[in-house]
C-alpha positions as CSV (number, residue, x, y, z in Angstrom):
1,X,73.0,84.5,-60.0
2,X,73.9,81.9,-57.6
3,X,76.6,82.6,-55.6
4,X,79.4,79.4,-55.2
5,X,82.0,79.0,-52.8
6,X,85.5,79.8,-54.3
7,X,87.3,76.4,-55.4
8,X,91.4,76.6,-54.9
9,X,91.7,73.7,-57.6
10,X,93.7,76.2,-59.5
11,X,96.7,78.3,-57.6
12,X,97.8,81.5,-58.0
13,X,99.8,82.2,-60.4
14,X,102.1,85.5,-59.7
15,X,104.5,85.6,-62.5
16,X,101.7,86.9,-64.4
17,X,102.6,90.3,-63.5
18,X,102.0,92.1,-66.5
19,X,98.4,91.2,-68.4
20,X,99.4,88.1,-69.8
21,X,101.3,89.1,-73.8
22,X,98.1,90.4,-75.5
23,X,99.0,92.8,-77.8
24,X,95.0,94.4,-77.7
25,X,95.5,97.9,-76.4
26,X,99.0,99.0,-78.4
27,X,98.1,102.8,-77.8
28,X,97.3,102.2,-74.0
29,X,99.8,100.7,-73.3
30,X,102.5,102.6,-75.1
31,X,101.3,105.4,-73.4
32,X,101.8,103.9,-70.0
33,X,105.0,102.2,-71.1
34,X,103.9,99.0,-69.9
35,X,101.4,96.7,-70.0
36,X,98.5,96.8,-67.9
37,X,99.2,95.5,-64.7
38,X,97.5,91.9,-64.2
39,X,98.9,92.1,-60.5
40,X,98.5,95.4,-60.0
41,X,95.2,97.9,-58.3
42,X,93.5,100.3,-61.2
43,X,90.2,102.4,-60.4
44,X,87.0,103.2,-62.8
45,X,85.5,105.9,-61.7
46,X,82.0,106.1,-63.5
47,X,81.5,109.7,-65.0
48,X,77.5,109.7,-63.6
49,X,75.4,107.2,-62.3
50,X,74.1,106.2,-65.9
51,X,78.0,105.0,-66.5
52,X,77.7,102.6,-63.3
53,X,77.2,99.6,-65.7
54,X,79.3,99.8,-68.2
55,X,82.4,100.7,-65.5
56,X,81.3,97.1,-63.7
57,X,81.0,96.0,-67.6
58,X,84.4,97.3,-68.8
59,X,86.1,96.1,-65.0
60,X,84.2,92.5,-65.9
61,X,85.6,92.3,-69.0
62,X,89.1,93.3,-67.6
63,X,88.5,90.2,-65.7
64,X,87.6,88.3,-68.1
65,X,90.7,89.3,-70.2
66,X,93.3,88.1,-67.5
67,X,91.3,84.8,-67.7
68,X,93.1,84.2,-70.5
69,X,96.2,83.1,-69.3
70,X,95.2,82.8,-66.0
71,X,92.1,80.2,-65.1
72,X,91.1,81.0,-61.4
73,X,87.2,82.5,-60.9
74,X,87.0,86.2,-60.3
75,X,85.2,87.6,-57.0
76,X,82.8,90.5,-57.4
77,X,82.7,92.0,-54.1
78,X,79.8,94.8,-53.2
79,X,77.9,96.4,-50.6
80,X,74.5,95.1,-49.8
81,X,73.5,98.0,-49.7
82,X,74.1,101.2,-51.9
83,X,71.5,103.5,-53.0
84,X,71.0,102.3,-56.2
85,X,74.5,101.9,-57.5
86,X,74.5,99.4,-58.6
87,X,73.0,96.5,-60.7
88,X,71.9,93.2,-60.6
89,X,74.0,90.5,-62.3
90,X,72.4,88.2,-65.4
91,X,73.7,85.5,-66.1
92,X,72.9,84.7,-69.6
93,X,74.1,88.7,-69.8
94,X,77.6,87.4,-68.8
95,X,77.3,84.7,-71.1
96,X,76.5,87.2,-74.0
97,X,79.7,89.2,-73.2
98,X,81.7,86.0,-73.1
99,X,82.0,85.3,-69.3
100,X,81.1,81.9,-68.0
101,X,79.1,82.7,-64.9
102,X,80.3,79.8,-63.3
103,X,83.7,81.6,-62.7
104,X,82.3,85.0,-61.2
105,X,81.7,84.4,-57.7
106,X,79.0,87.5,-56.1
107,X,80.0,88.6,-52.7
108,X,77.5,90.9,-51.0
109,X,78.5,92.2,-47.7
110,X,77.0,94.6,-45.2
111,X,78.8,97.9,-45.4
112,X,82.1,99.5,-47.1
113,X,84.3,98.2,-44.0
114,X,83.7,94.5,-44.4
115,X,83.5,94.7,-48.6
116,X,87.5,96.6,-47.8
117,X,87.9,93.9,-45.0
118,X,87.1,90.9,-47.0
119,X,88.8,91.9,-50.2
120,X,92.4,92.6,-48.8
121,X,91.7,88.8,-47.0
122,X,90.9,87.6,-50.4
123,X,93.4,89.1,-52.2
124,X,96.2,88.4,-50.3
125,X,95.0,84.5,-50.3
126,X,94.9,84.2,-54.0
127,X,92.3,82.1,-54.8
128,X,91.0,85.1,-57.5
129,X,92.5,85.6,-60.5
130,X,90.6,89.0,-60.4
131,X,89.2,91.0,-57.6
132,X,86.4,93.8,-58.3
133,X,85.6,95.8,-55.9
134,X,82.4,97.9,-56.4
135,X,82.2,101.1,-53.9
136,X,79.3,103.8,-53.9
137,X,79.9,106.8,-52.4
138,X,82.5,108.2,-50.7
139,X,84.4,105.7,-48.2
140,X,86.3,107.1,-45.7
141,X,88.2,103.5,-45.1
142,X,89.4,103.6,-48.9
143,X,92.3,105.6,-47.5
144,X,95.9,105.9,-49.3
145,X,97.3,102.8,-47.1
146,X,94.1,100.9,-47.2
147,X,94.9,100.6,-51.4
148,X,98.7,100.5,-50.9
149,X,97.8,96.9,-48.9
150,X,95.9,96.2,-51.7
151,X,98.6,96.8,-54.3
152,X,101.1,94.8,-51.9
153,X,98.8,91.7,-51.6
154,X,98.1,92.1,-55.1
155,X,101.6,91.7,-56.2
156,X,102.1,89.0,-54.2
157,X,99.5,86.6,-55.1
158,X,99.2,87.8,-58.7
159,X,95.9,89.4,-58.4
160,X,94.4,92.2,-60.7
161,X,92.9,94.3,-58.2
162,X,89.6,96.3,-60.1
163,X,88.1,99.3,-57.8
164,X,84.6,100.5,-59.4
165,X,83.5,103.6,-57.7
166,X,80.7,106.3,-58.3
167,X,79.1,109.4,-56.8
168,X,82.8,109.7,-55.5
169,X,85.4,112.5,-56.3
170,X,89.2,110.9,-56.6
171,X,91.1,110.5,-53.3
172,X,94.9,109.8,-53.2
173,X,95.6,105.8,-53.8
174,X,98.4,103.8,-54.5
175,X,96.7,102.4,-57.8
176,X,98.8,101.6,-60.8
177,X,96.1,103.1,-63.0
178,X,93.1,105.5,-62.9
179,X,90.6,105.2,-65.3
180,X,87.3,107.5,-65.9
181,X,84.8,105.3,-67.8
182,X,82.0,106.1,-70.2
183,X,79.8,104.0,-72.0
184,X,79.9,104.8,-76.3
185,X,78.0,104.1,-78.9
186,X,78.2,101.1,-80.8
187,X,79.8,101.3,-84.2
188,X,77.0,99.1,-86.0
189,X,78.1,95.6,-87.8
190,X,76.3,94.8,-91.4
191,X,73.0,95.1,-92.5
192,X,72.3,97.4,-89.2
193,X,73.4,94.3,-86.2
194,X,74.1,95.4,-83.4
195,X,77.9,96.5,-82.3
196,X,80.4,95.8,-80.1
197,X,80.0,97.0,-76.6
198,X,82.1,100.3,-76.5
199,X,83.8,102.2,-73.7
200,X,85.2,105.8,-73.5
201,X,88.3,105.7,-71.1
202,X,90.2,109.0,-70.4
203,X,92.9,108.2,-68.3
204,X,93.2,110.4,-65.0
205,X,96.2,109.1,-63.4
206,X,98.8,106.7,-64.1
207,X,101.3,106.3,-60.9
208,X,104.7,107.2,-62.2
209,X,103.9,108.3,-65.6
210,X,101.9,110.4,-67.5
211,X,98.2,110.9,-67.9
212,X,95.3,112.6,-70.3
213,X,95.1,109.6,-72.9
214,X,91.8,109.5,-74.5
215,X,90.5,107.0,-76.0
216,X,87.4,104.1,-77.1
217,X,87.8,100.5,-76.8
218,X,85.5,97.8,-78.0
219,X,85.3,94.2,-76.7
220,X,85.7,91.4,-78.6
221,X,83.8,88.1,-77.2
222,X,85.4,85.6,-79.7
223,X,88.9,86.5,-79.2
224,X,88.3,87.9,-75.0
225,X,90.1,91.1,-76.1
226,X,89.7,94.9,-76.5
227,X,90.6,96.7,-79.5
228,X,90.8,100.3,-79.9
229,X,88.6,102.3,-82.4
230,X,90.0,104.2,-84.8
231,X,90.6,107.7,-84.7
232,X,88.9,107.9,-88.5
233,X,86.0,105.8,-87.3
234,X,82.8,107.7,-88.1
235,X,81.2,107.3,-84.2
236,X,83.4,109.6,-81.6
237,X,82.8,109.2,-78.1
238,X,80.3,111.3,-76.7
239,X,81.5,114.4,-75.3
240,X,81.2,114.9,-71.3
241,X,78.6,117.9,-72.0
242,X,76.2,115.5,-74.0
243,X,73.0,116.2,-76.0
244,X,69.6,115.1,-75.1
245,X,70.0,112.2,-77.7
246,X,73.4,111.0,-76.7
247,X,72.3,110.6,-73.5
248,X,69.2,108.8,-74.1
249,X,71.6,106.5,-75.6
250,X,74.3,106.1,-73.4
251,X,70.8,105.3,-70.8
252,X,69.5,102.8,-73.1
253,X,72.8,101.1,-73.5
254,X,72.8,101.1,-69.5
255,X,69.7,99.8,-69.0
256,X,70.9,96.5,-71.3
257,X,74.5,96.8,-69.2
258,X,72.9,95.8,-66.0
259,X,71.7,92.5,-67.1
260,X,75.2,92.1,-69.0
261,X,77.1,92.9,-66.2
C-alpha cells in the first residue's frame, strides 16, 4: 500500500473528546461510565502472536469509527523491523472492512525510539484523526511518562491514540483504557455466508474505574460501527485455554486478517 504524505486540508478537531455520539457499544461503555475516549490513549494487547491481526484489525476499525465524525486520515506507525509481528497491509482488505485506503497513511521507521519519537510529534501536530501505534516486544522507552505525553498531546489536538502491542507483558501507562484482544468466530449470516469479523475484548484496565468486562463485538461495514453479541448467541468466544479446532480457526481467520488489516 502506497504510502502518501499527510494532507492538513482538514484541522483538528478537539471537541471531539468523547467518540463522537454513537450509541454502538451500550455495555462498554456503561461499564466505563463514559464513552470511549476519541482523544484519549487505549492499548490492545494481543493475547498470542496469532491475535496480532485482528488487534491491528479491531485498533483499524477503532479508527475507522472516529472517522465518522471526524474526516482527517489515520497514521499507522510501525517498526521496520519486528520479528514477524506484524503484517502486511491490503488494500482491497481495507476496502473490504470499510476503510478507504486513501486515508490510512503507513509509516515505517527504524527502531521503537523513532516510531515513539515520531508519534508524540504527530500527535501533538494533529494532522491525524487516529494514531496506531504498533509495538513488538518489550520497549523499554514506552515508559509511564512516555504515554502520559501521549495522553496530553492527545487531548489537545483531539487525537485517539491506539497502542498495539504483542510478546509484551503490561507495564504501568497513563492510558484511558486497556484492552486484551482476541480474534472470535464468526456468527454465520444466511444460507452459510460468511460473518461479521468478531473480536473477544476482556478489559484489563480502565484508569479510574473498574475493570474485568468481558465481552464480543462485531463490526459493521455499512453503518462503521461495532455491536455487541449477545450473551444468548449460540457462538461464545473462545476460551484462553483453546482446543486444537478453535485454534485452527482463530489461525485461519488470522491468516485472512493480515491482508484485511
Amino acid at each position: 500500500m502506497p504510502v502518501h504524505p499527510i494532507r492538513r486540508d482538514t484541522k483538528p478537531r478537539p471537541g471531539l473528546s468523547h467518540a463522537g455520539r454513537e450509541q454502538d457499544l451500550p455495555h462498554a461503555e456503561a461499564w466505563l461510565g463514559e464513552r470511549i475516549r476519541s482523544d484519549g490513549v487505549h492499548e490492545l494487547y494481543a493475547l498470542s502472536s496469532r491475535d496480532v491481526a485482528g488487534s491491528l484489525a479491531f485498533a483499524l476499525l477503532l479508527g475507522r469509527r472516529k472517522q465518522r465524525q471526524d474526516a482527517r486520515p489515520l497514521l499507522w506507525v510501525r517498526e521496520k523491523k519486528g520479528g514477524g509481528c506484524h503484517c502486511v497491509p491490503y488494500g482491497p482488505g481495507l476496502a473490504e472492512l470499510g476503510l478507504d485506503p486513501a486515508t490510512v497513511r503507513l509509516l515505517c521507521l527504524p527502531d521503537g525510539k523513532a516510531v515513539l519519537r515520531a508519534s508524540l510529534d504527530a500527535t501533538r501536530d494533529g494532522a491525524a484523526s487516529s494514531m496506531l501505534i504498533e509495538l513488538c516486544g518489550r520497549q523499554k522507552l514506552l515508559t509511564l511518562t512516555a504515554t502520559r505525553r501521549l495522553a496530553l498531546a492527545a487531548a489537545e489536538t483531539g487525537t485517539m491514540v491506539l497502542l498495539v502491542r504483542s510478546n509484551a507483558e503490561p507495564s504501568p501507562s497513563a492510558a484511558h483504557t486497556r484492552w486484551q484482544v482476541t480474534c472470535a468466530p464468526s456468527h454465520p449470516l444466511e444460507a452459510g455466508a460468511p460473518g461479521l469479523p468478531a473480536f473477544a475484548l476482556t478489559l484489563l484496565r480502565h484508569r479510574g474505574g473498574r475493570d474485568g468486562l468481558n465481552l464480543i463485538v462485531e463490526w459493521d461495514r455499512d453503518t462503521a460501527s461495532f455491536r455487541e453479541r449477545a450473551a444468548n448467541a449460540d457462538i461464545a468466544a473462545a476460551p484462553v485455554s483453546r482446543p486444537a479446532s478453535t485454534v485452527d480457526a482463530c489461525r485461519a481467520g488470522n491468516e485472512r486478517g493480515p491482508r484485511a488489516a
